[in-house]
C-alpha positions as protocol buffer text, in pm:
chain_id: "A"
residue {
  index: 1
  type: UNK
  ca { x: -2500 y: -1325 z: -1059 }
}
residue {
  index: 2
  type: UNK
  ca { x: -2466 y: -972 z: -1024 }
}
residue {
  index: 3
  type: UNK
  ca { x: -2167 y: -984 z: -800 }
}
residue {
  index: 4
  type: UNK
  ca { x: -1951 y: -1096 z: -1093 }
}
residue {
  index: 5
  type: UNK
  ca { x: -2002 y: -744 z: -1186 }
}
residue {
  index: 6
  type: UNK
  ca { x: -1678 y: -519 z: -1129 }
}
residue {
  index: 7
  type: UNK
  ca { x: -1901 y: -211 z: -947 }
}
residue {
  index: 8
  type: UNK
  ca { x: -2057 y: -457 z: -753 }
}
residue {
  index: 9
  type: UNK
  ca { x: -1742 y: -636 z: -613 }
}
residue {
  index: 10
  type: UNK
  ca { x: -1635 y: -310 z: -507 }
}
residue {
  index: 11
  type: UNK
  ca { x: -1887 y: -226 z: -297 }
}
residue {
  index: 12
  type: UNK
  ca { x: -1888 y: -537 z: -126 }
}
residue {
  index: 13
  type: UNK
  ca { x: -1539 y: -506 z: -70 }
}
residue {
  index: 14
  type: UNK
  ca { x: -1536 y: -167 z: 60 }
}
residue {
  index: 15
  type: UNK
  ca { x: -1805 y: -280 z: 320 }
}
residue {
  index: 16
  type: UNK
  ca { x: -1639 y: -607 z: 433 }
}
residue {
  index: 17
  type: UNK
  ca { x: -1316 y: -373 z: 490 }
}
residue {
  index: 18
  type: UNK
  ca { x: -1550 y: -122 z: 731 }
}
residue {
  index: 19
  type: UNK
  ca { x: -1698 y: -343 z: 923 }
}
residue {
  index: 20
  type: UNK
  ca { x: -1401 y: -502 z: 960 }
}
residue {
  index: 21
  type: UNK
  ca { x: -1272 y: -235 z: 1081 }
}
residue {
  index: 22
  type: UNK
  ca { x: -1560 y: -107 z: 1283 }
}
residue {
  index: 23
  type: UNK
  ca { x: -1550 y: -428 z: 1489 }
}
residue {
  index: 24
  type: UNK
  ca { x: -1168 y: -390 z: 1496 }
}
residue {
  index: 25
  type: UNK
  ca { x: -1211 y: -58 z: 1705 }
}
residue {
  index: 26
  type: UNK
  ca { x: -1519 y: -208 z: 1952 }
}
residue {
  index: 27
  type: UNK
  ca { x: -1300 y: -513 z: 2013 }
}
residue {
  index: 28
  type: UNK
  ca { x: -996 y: -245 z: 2134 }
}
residue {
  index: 29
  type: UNK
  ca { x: -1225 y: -71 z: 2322 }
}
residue {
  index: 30
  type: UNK
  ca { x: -1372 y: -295 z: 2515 }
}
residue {
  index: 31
  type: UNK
  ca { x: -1048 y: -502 z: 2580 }
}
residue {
  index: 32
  type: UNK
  ca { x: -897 y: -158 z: 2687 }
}
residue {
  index: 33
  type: UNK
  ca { x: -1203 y: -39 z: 2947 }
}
residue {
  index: 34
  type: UNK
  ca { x: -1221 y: -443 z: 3068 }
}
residue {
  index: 35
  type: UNK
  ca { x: -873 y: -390 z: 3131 }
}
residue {
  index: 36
  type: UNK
  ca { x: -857 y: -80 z: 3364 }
}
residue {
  index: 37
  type: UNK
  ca { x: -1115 y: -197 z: 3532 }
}
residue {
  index: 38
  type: UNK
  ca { x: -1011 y: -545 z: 3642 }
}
residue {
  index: 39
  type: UNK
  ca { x: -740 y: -330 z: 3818 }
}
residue {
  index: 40
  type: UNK
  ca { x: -1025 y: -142 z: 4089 }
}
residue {
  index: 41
  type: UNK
  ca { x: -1054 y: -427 z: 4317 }
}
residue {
  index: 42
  type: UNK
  ca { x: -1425 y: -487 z: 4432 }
}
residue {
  index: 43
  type: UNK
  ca { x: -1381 y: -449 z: 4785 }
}
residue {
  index: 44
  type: UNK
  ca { x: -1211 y: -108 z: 4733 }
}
residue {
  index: 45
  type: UNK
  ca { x: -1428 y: 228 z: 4904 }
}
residue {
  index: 46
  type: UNK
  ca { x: -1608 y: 407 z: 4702 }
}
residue {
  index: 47
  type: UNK
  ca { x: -1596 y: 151 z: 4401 }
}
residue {
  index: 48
  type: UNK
  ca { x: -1814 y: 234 z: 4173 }
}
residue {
  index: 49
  type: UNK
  ca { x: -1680 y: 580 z: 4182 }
}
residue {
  index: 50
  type: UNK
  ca { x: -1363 y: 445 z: 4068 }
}
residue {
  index: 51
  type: UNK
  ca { x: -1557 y: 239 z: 3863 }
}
residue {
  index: 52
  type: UNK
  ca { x: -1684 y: 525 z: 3645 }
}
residue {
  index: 53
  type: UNK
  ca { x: -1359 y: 729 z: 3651 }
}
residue {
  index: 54
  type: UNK
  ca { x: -1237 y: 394 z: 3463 }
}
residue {
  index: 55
  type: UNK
  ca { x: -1470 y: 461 z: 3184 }
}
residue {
  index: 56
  type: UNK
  ca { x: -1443 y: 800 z: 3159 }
}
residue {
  index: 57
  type: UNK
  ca { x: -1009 y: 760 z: 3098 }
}
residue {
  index: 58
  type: UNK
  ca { x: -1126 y: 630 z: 2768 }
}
residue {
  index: 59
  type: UNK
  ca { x: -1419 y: 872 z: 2694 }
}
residue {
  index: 60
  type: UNK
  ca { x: -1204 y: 1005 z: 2357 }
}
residue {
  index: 61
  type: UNK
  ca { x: -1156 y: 649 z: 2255 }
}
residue {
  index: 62
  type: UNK
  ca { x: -1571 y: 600 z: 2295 }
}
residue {
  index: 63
  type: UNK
  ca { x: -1603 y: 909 z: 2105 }
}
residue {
  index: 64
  type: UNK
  ca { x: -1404 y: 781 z: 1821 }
}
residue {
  index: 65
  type: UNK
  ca { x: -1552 y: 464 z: 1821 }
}
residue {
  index: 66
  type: UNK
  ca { x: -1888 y: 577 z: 1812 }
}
residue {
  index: 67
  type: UNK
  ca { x: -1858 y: 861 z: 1536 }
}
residue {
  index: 68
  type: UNK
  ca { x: -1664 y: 583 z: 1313 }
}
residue {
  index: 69
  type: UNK
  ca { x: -1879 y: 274 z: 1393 }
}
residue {
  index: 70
  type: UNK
  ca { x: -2222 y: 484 z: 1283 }
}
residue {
  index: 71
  type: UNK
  ca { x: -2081 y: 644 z: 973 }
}
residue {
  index: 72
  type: UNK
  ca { x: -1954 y: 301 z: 859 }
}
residue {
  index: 73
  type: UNK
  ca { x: -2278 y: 167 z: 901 }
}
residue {
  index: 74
  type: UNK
  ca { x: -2426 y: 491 z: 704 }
}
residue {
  index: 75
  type: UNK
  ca { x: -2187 y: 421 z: 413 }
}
residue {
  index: 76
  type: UNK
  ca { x: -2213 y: 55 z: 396 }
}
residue {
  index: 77
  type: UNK
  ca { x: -2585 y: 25 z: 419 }
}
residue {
  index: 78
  type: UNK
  ca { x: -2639 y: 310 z: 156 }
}
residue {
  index: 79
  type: UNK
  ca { x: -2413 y: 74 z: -88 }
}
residue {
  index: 80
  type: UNK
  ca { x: -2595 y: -170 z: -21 }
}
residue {
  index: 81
  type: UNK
  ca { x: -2923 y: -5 z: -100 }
}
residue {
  index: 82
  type: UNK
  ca { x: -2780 y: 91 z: -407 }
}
residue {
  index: 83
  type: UNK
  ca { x: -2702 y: -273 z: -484 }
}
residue {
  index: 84
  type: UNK
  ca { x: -3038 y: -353 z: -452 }
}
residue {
  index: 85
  type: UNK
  ca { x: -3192 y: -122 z: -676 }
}
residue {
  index: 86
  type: UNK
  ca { x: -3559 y: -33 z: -658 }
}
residue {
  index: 87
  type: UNK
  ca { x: -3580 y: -392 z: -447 }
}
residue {
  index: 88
  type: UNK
  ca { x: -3412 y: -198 z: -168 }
}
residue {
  index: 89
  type: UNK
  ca { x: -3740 y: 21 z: -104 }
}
residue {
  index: 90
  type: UNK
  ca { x: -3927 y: -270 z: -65 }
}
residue {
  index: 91
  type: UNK
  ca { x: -4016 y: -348 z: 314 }
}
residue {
  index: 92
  type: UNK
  ca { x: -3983 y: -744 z: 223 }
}
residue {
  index: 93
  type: UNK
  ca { x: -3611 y: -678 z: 158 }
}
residue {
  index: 94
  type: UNK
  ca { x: -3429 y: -596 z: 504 }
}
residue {
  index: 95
  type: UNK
  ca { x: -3205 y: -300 z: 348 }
}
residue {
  index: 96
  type: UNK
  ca { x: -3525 y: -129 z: 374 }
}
residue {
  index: 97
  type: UNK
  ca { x: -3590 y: -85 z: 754 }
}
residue {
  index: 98
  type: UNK
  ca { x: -3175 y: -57 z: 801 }
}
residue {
  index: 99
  type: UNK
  ca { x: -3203 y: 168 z: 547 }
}
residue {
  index: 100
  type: UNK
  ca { x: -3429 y: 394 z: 755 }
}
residue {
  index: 101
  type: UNK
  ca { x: -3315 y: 268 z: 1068 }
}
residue {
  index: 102
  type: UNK
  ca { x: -2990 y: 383 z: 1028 }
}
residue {
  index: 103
  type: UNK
  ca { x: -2968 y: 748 z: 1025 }
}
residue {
  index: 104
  type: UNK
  ca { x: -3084 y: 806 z: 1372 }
}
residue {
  index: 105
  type: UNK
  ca { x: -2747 y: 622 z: 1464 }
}
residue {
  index: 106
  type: UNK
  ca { x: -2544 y: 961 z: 1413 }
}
residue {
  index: 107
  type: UNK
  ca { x: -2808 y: 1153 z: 1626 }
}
residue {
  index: 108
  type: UNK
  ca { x: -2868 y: 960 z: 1908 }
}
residue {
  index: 109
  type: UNK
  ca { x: -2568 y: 892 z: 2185 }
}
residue {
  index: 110
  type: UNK
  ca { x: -2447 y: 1234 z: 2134 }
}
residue {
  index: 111
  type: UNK
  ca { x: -2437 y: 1364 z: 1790 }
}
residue {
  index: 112
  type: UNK
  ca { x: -2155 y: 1281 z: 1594 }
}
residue {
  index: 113
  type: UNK
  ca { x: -2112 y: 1655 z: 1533 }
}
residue {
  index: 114
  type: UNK
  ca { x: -2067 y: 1701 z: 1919 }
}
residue {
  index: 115
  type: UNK
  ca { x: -1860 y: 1383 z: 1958 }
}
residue {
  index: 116
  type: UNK
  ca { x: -1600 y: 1529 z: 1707 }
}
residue {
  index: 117
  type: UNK
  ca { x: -1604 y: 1879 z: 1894 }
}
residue {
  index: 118
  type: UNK
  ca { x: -1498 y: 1679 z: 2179 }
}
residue {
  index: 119
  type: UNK
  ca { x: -1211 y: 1400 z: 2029 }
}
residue {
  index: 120
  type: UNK
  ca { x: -911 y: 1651 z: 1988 }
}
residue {
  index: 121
  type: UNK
  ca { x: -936 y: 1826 z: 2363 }
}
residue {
  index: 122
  type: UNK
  ca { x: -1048 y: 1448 z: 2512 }
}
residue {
  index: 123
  type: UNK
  ca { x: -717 y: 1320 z: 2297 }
}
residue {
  index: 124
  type: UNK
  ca { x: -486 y: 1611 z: 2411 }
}
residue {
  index: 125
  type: UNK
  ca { x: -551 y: 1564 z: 2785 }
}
residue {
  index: 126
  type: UNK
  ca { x: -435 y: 1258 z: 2770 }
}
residue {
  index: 127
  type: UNK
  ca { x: -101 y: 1376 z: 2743 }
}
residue {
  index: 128
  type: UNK
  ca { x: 68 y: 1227 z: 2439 }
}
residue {
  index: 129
  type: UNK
  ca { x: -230 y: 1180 z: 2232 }
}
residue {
  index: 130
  type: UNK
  ca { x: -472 y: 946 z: 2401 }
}
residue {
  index: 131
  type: UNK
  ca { x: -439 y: 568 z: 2366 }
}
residue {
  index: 132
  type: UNK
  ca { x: -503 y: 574 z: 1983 }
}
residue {
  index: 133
  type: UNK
  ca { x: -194 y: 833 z: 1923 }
}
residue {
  index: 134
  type: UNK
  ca { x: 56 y: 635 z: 2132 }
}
residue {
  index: 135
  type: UNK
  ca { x: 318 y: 389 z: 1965 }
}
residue {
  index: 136
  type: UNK
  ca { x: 146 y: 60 z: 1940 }
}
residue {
  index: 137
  type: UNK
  ca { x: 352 y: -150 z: 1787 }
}
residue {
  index: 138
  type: UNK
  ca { x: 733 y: -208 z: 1920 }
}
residue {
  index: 139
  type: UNK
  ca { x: 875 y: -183 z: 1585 }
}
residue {
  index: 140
  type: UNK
  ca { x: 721 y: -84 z: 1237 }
}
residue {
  index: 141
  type: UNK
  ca { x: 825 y: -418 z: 1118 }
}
residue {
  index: 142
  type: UNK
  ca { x: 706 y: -730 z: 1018 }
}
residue {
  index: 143
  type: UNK
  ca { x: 434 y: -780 z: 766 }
}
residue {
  index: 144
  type: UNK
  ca { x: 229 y: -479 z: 753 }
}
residue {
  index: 145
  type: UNK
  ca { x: 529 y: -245 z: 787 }
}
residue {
  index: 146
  type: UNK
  ca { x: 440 y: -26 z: 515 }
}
residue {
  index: 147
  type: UNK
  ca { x: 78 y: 10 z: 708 }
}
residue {
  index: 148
  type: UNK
  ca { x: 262 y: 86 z: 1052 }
}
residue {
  index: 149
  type: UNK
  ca { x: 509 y: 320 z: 885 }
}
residue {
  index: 150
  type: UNK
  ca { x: 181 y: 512 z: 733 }
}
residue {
  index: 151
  type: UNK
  ca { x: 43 y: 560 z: 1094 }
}
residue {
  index: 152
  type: UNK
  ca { x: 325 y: 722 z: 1253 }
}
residue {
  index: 153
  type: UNK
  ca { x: 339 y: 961 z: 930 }
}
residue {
  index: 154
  type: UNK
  ca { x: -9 y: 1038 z: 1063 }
}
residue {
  index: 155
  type: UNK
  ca { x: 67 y: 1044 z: 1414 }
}
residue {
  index: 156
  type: UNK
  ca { x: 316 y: 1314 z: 1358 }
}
residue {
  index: 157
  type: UNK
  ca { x: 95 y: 1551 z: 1143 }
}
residue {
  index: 158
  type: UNK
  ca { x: -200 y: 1515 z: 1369 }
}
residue {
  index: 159
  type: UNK
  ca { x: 11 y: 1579 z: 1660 }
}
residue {
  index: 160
  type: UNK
  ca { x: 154 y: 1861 z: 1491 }
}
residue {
  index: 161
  type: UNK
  ca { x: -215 y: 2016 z: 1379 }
}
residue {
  index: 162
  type: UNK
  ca { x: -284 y: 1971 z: 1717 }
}
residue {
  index: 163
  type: UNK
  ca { x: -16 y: 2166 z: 1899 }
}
residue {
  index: 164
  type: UNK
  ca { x: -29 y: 2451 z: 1617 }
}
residue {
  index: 165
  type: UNK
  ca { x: -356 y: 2483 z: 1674 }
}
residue {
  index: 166
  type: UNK
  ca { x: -406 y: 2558 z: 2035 }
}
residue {
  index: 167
  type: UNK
  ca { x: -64 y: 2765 z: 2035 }
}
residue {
  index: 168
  type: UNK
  ca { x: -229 y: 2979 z: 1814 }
}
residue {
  index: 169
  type: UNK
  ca { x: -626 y: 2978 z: 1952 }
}
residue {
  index: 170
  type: UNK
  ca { x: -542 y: 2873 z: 2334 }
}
residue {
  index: 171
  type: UNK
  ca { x: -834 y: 2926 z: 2555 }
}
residue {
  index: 172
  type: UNK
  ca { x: -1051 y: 2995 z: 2257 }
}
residue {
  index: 173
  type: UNK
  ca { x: -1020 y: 2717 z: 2120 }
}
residue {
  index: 174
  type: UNK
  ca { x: -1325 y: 2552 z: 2188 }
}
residue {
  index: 175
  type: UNK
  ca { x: -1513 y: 2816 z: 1916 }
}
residue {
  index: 176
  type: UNK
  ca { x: -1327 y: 2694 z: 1628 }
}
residue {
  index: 177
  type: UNK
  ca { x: -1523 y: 2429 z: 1583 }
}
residue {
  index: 178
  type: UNK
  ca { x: -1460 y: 2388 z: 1241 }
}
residue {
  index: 179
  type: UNK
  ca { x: -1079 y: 2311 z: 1285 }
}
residue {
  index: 180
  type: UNK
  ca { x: -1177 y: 2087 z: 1602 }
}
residue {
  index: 181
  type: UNK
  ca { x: -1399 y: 1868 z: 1334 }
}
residue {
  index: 182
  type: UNK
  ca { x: -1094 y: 1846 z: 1083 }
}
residue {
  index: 183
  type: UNK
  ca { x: -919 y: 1739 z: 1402 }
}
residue {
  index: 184
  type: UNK
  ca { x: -1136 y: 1478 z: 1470 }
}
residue {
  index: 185
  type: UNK
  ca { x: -1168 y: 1314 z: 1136 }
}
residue {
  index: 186
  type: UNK
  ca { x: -824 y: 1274 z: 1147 }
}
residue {
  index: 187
  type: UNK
  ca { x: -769 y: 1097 z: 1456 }
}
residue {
  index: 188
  type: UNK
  ca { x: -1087 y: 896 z: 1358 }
}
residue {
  index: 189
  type: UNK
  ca { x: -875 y: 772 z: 1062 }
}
residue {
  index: 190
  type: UNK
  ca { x: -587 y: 701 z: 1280 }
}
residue {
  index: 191
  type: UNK
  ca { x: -727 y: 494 z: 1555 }
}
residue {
  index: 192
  type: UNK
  ca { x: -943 y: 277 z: 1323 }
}
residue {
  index: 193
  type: UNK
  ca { x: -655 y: 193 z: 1058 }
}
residue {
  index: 194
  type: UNK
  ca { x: -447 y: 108 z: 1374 }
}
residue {
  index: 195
  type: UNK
  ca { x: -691 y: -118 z: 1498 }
}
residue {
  index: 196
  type: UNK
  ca { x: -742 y: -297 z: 1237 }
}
residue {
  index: 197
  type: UNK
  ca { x: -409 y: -344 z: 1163 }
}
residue {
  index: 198
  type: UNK
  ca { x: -365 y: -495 z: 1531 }
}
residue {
  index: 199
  type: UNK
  ca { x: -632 y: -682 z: 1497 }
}
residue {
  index: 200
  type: UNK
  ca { x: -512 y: -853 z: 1142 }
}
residue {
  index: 201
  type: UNK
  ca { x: -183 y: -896 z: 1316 }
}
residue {
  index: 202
  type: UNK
  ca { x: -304 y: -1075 z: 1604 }
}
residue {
  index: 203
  type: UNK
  ca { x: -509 y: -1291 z: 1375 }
}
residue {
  index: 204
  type: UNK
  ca { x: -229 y: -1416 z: 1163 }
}
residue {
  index: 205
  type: UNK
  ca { x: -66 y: -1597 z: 1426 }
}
residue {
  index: 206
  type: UNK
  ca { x: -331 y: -1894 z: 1397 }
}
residue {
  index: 207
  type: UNK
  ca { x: -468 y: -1805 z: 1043 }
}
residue {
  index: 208
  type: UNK
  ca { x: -464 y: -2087 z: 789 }
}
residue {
  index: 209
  type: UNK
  ca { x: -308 y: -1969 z: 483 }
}
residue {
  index: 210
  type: UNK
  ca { x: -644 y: -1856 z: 297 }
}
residue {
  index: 211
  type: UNK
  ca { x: -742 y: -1643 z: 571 }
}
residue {
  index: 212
  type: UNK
  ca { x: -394 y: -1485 z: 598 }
}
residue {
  index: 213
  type: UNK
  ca { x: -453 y: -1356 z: 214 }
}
residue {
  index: 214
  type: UNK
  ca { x: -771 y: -1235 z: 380 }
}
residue {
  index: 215
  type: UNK
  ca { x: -659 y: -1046 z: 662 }
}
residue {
  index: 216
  type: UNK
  ca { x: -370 y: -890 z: 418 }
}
residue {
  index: 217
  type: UNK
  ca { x: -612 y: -782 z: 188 }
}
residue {
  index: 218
  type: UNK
  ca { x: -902 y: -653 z: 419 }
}
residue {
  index: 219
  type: UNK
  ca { x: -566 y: -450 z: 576 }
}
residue {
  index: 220
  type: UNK
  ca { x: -461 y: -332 z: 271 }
}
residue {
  index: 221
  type: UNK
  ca { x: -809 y: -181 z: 158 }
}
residue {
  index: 222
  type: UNK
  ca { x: -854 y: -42 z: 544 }
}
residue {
  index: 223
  type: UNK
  ca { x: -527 y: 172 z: 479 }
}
residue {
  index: 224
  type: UNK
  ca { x: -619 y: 305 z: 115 }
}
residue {
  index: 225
  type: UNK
  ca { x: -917 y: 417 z: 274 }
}
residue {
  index: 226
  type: UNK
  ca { x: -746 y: 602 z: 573 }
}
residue {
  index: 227
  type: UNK
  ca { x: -504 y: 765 z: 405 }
}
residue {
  index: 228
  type: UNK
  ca { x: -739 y: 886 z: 166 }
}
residue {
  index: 229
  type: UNK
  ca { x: -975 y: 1000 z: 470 }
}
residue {
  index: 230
  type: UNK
  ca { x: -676 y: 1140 z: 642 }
}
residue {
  index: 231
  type: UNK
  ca { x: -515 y: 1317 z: 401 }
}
residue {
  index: 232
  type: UNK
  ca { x: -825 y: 1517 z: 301 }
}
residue {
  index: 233
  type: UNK
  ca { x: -903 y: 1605 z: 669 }
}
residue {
  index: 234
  type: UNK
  ca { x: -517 y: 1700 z: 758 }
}
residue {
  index: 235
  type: UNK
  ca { x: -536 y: 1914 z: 417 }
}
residue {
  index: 236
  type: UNK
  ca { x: -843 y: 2117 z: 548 }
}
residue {
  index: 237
  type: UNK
  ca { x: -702 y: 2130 z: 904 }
}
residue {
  index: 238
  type: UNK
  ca { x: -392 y: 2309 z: 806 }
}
residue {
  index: 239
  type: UNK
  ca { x: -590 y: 2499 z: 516 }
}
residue {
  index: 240
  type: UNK
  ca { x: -808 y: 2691 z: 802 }
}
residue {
  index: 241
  type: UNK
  ca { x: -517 y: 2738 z: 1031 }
}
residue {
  index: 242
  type: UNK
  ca { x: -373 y: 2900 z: 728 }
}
residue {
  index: 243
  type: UNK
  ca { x: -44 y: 2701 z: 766 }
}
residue {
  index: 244
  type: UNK
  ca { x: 139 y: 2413 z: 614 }
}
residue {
  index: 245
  type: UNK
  ca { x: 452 y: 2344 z: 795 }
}
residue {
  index: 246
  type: UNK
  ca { x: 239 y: 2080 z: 1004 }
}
residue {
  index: 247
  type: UNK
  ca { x: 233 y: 1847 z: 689 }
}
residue {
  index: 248
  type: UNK
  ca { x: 599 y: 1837 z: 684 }
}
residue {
  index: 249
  type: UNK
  ca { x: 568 y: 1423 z: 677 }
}
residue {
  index: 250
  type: UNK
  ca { x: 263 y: 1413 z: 468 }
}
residue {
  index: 251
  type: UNK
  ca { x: 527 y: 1286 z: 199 }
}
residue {
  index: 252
  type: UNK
  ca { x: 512 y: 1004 z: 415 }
}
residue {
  index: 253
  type: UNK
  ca { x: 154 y: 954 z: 408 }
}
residue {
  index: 254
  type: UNK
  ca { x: 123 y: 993 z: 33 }
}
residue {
  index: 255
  type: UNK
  ca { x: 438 y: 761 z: -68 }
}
residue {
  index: 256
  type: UNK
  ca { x: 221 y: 502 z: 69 }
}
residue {
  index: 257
  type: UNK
  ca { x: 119 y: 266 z: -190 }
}
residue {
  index: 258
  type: UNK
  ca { x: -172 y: -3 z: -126 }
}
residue {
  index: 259
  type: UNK
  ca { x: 27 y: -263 z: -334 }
}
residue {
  index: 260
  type: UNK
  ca { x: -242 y: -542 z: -492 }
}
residue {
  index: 261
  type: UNK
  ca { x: -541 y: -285 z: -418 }
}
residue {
  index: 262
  type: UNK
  ca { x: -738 y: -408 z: -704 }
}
residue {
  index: 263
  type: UNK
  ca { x: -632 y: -775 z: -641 }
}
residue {
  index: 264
  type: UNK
  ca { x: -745 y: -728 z: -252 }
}
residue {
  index: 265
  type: UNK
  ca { x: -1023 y: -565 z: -342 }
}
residue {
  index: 266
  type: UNK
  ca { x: -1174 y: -925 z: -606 }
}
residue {
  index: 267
  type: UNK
  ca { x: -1006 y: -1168 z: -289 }
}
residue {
  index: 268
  type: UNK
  ca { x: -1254 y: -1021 z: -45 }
}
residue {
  index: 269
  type: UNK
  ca { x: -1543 y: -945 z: -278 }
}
residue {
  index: 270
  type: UNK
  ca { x: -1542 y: -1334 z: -371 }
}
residue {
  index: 271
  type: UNK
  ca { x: -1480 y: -1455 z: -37 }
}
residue {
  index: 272
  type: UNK
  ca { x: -1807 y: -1282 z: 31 }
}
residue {
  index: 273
  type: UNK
  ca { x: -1972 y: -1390 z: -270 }
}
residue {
  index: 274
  type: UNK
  ca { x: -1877 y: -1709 z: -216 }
}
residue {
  index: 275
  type: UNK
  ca { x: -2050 y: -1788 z: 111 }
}
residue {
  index: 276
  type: UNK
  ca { x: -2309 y: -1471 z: 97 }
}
residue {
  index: 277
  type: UNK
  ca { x: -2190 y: -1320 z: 380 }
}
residue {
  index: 278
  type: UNK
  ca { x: -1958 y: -1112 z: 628 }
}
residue {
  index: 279
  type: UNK
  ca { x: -1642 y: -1355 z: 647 }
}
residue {
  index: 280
  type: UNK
  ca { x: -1434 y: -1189 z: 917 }
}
């Protein structure tokens, strides 16, 4: 079959891992919203005032989740397509209509372009960072340490990027757009690897053996990806400010090593292989 084929396995890999980590970020969001607003009782005046302030506390977080879900899609359905061939152009095929289904995904529901704009001043506002910049793990222990370890690196520089950037633009922020979208595709990074990784570490609690290997790998391949991601967008950030000292701990971010990539990578192409389809 033609995913015994090395290129192949990749690509199925790489798409298990974002839509594993697409869902990881909708399931945090909507626990988080559900949450807040099980706290605004329904008898309360003016509820569904209260009601929408509740949703708006986590408009940064539906910003991130919305610019990361429909970009995943984008990628994952183009590989797809490309695993297809010719086939894939072929209406009887269903890559075809996602395939031109898709793109409007990034327009509509704001424009991912306008969503980013908005993630870094949304974030900022929130005080420390927004939900997705806070500590959320009590210790970076246990068994994705080296993952946990690799998001406070990030933390750190984003914060950093941040703060040097409106000490130096203030007010005018807002017009450089072009160091709010570097921004924005960092924290992107940094609240979908975190995600998943909660999500994986939640799951292991009541995982039988075979899906533990499955959870560590789809982790592993989540973080490659991130700090790949990450470290480009941090990179540019502090290229356009026209200062490094913000990257101090990207050491940090680079020492990390995705030990048994390649082996994570064949475990979760052949788990999909296997039963010829999404397994998380």
């Amino acid at each position: 079959p033609i995913s015994s084929f090395g290129a192949i396995r990749e690509k199925l890999a790489e798409v298990a891992a974002m839509t594993f980590a697409a869902e990881a970020v909708v399931y945090r969001l909507a626990g988080l919203i559900d949450e807040r607003l099980a706290t605004i009782a329904r008898g309360t005046e003016n509820y569904y005032v209260e009601y929408q302030k509740g949703i708006e506390e986590y408009a940064a977080e539906c910003a991130l989740t919305k610019v990361f879900c429909s970009e995943a899609a984008a990628r994952g359905i183009d590989a797809m397509l490309q695993v297809h061939g010719g086939y894939g152009y072929i209406a009887e095929y269903p890559i075809e209509q996602l395939y031109r289904d898709e793109r409007v995904q990034r327009i509509y529901e704001g424009t991912n372009e306008i969503n980013r704009i908005l993630i870094p001043g949304l974030l900022l506002r929130k005080g420390i960072g927004g939900t997705g910049l806070e500590p959320a793990f009590a210790a970076a222990g246990g068994r994705f340490a080296p993952e946990k370890q690799l998001l406070q690196a990030m933390k750190r520089i984003w914060l950093a990027l941040s703060d040097r950037t409106v000490a130096r633009f203030g007010a005018e922020v807002a017009s450089e757009q072009e160091i709010l979208l570097a921004l924005a595709d960092a924290a992107i990074q940094i609240f979908a690897l975190e995600s998943a990784v909660l999500r994986a570490e939640k799951a292991l609690k009541t995982a039988t053996e075979q899906r533990r290997q499955e959870y560590r790998a789809v982790v592993t391949l989540c973080a490659f990806a991130a700090r790949q991601q990450f470290a480009n967008a941090a990179d540019k950030c502090a290229t356009f400010l026209g200062d490094d000292s913000p990257l101090e701990a990207m050491g940090a971010v680079t020492a990390y090593r995705a030990s048994g990539l390649l082996a994570a990578q064949r475990l979760i192409a052949d788990a999909v292989s296997r039963v010829e389809r999404y397994i998380f």
